[in-house]
C-alpha positions in Angstrom: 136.5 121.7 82.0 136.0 118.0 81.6 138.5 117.4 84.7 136.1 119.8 86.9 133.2 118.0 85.6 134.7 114.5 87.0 135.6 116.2 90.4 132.7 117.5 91.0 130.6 114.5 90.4 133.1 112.3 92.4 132.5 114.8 94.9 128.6 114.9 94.6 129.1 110.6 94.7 130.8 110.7 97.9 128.6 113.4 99.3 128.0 112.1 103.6 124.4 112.4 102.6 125.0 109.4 100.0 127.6 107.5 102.1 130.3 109.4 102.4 132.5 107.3 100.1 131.1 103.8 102.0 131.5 100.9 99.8 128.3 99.8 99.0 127.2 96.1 99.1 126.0 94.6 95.9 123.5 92.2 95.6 123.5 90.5 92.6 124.7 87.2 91.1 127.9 86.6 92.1 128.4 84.5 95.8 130.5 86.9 97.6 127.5 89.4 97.6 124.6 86.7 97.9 126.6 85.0 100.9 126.5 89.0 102.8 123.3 89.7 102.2 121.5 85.9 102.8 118.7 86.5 105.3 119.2 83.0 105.7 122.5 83.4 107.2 121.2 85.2 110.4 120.7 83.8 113.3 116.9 83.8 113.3 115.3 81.0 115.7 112.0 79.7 115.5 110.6 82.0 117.9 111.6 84.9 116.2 109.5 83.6 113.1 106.5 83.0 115.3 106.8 86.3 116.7 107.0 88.1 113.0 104.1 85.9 112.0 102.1 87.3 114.8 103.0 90.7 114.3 102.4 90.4 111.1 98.5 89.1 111.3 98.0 91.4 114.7 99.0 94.5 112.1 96.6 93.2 108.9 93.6 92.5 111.7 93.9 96.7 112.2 93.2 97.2 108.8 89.2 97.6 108.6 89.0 96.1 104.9 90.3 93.7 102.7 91.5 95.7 100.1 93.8 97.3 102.4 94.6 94.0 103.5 95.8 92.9 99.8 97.4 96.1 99.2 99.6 95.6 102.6 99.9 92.6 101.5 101.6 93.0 97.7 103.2 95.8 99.3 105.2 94.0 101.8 105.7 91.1 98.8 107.5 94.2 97.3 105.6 95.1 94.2 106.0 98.9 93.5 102.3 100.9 93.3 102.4 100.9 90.2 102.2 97.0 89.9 99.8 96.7 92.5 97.6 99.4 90.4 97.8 97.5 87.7 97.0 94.1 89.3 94.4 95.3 91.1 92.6 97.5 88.0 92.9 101.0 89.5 95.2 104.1 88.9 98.4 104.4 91.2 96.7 107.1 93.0 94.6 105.1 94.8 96.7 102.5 95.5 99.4 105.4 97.0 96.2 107.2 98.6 95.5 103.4 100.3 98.9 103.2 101.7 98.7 105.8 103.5 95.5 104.8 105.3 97.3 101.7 106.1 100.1 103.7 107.7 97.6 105.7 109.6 96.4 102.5 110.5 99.4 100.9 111.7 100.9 104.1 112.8 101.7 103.6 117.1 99.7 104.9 119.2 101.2 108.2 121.5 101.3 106.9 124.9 100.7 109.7 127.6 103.7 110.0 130.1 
């Protein structure tokens, strides 16, 4: 039974919709990972910057308050809801309930064709 067990969770691992047996990359410490998965290494110009920073404060202008602003904001930093609830005083409701209003907010607009 053990030996089913152990199949069956190999099985369930290598499932397509988790991978389908892909190696995975880690990040962690060691180089070999942190030298794959160094944003730094691509080949991102100046311009491309620019253009991200511009995006960026074209997409926080469509937000109508500040508080959605900061929650974007900590969001993108990558705090989870439940540390930007926490920061911000209120119950991880609200902060999920804001998030989506900001997705509303930045959702595109359908153009006609």
């Amino acid at each position: 039974m053990p030996a089913r067990k152990a199949i069956n969770q190999r099985n369930h691992e290598n499932a397509q919709k988790r991978g389908g047996g892909v190696a995975k990359i880690a990040i962690g410490a060691d180089s070999d990972s942190r030298a794959a998965t160094d944003p730094m290494d691509d080949d991102l110009g100046p311009d491309f910057v620019v253009a991200m920073r511009e995006e960026l404060s074209r997409l926080m202008q469509l937000l109508p308050d500040e508080r959605l602003r900061e929650i974007a904001a900590l969001k993108l930093e990558g705090y989870t809801s439940g540390e930007i609830a926490r920061k911000l005083g209120v119950v991880e409701r609200t902060v999920e309930r804001k998030l989506g209003l900001i997705r509303a907010h930045w959702r595109p607009e359908e153009t006609e064709v």
